[in-house]
C-alpha positions in Angstrom: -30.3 79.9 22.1 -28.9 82.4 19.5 -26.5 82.2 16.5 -22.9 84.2 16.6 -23.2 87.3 18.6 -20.3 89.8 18.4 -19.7 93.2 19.7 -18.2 96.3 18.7 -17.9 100.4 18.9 -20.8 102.3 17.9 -20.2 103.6 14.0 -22.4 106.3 12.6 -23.3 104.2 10.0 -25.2 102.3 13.2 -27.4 105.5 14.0 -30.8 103.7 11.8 -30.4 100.4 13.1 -29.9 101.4 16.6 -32.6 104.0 16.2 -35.0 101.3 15.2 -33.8 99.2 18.2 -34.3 102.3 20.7 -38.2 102.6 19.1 -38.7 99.4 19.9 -37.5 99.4 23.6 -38.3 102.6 25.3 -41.5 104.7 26.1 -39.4 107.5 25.2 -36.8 106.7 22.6 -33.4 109.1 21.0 -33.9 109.9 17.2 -31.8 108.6 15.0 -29.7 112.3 15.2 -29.3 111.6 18.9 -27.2 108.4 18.1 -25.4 110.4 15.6 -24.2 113.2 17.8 -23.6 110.3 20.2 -20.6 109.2 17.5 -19.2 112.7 17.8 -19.8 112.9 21.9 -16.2 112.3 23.2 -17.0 111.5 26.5 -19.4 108.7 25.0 -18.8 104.9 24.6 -21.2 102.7 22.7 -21.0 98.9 22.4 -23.0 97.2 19.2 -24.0 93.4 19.9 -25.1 91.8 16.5 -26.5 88.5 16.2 -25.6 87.3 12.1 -24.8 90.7 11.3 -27.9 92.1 12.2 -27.9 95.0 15.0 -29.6 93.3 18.1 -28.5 95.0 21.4 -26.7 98.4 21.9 -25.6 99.8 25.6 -23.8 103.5 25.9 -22.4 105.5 28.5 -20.5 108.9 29.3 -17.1 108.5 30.0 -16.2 111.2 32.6 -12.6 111.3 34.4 -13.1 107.8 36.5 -17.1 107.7 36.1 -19.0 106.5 33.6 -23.1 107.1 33.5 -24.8 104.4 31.4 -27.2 106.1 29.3 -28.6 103.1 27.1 -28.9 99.2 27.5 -31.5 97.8 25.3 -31.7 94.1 23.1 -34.2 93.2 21.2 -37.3 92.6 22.8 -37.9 88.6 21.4 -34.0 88.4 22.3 -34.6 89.0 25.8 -34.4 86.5 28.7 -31.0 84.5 26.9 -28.5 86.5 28.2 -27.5 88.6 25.9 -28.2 91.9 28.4 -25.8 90.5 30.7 -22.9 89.9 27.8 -23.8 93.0 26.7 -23.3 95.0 29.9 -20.3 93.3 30.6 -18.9 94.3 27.5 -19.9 98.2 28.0 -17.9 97.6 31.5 -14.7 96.7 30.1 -15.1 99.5 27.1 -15.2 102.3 29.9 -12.4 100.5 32.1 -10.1 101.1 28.9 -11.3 105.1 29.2 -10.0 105.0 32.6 -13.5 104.3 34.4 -13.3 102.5 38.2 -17.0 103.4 38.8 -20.4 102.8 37.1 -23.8 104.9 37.6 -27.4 104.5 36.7 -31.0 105.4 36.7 -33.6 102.3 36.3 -37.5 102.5 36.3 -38.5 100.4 40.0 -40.7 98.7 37.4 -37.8 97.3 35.7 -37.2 94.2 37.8 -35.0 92.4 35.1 -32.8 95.4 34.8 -32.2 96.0 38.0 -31.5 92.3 39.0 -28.9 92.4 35.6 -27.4 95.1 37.5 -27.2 93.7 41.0 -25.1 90.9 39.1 -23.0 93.8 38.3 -22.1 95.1 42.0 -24.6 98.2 41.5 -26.5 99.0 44.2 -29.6 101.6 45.0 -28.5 104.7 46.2 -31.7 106.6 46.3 -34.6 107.7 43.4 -35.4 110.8 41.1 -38.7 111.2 42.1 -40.6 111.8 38.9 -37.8 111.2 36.9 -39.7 109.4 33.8 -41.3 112.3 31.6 -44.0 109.4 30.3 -45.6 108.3 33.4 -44.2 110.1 36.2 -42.3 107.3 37.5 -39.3 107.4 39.8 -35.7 106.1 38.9 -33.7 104.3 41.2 -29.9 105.3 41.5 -27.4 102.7 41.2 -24.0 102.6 42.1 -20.9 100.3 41.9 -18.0 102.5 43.0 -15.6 99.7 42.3 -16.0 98.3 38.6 
């Protein structure tokens, strides 16, 4: 198991930590001036999980009238498998509930069986795929739904 895990809102003065985290987690990760103009995005929500202080798992999405589009989940890879993805999530849900959000959206690599199972346990199901949607590889993405958060 872990230490104390909190979470809070996204601060600019995350932007280097999270950058570091998004390096570490994705094929093709945001620049550190991505999370930045993330802080001044209003339609954006960001939760912060930190394990001791330290920056360990981040999730983001865009808050539009009663939809919100995840556009980040990540936790540290040797973090992964305890749970914190689905605290983590959870948390992201009730941040865009308090923007006024009653449905959640997706895209998720097929490959990505943990992710997708983490967001079965959520109520989102496949809708249909992007076909080539990943620049990297030329993977598809799946489109998840759960109109009723």
């Amino acid at each position: 198991m872990f230490g104390k895990l909190t979470f809070r809102r996204m601060t600019p003065e995350d932007a280097d930590a999270v950058a570091e985290l998004e390096l570490k987690c994705f094929a093709m990760p945001w620049s550190r001036a991505d999370f930045l103009r993330e802080n001044k995005n209003e339609l954006a929500e960001y939760v912060i999980g930190e394990l001791d202080k330290k920056i360990v798992a981040y999730a983001g999405a865009w808050v539009s009238f009663d939809q919100a589009e995840v556009m980040h989940i990540a936790v540290e890879p040797s973090l992964r498998g305890q749970g914190i993805g689905t605290i983590l999530f959870g948390e992201l849900i009730k941040a865009v509930k308090k923007r006024g959000a009653t449905s959640i959206t997706l895209e998720v690599r097929p490959s990505n069986i943990a992710a997708i199972k983490l967001y079965e346990n959520f109520g989102l199901k496949s809708v249909g795929r992007r076909k080539n949607y990943y620049l990297d590889n030329g993977e598809d993405a799946l489109i998840m739904w759960n109109t009723k958060i």
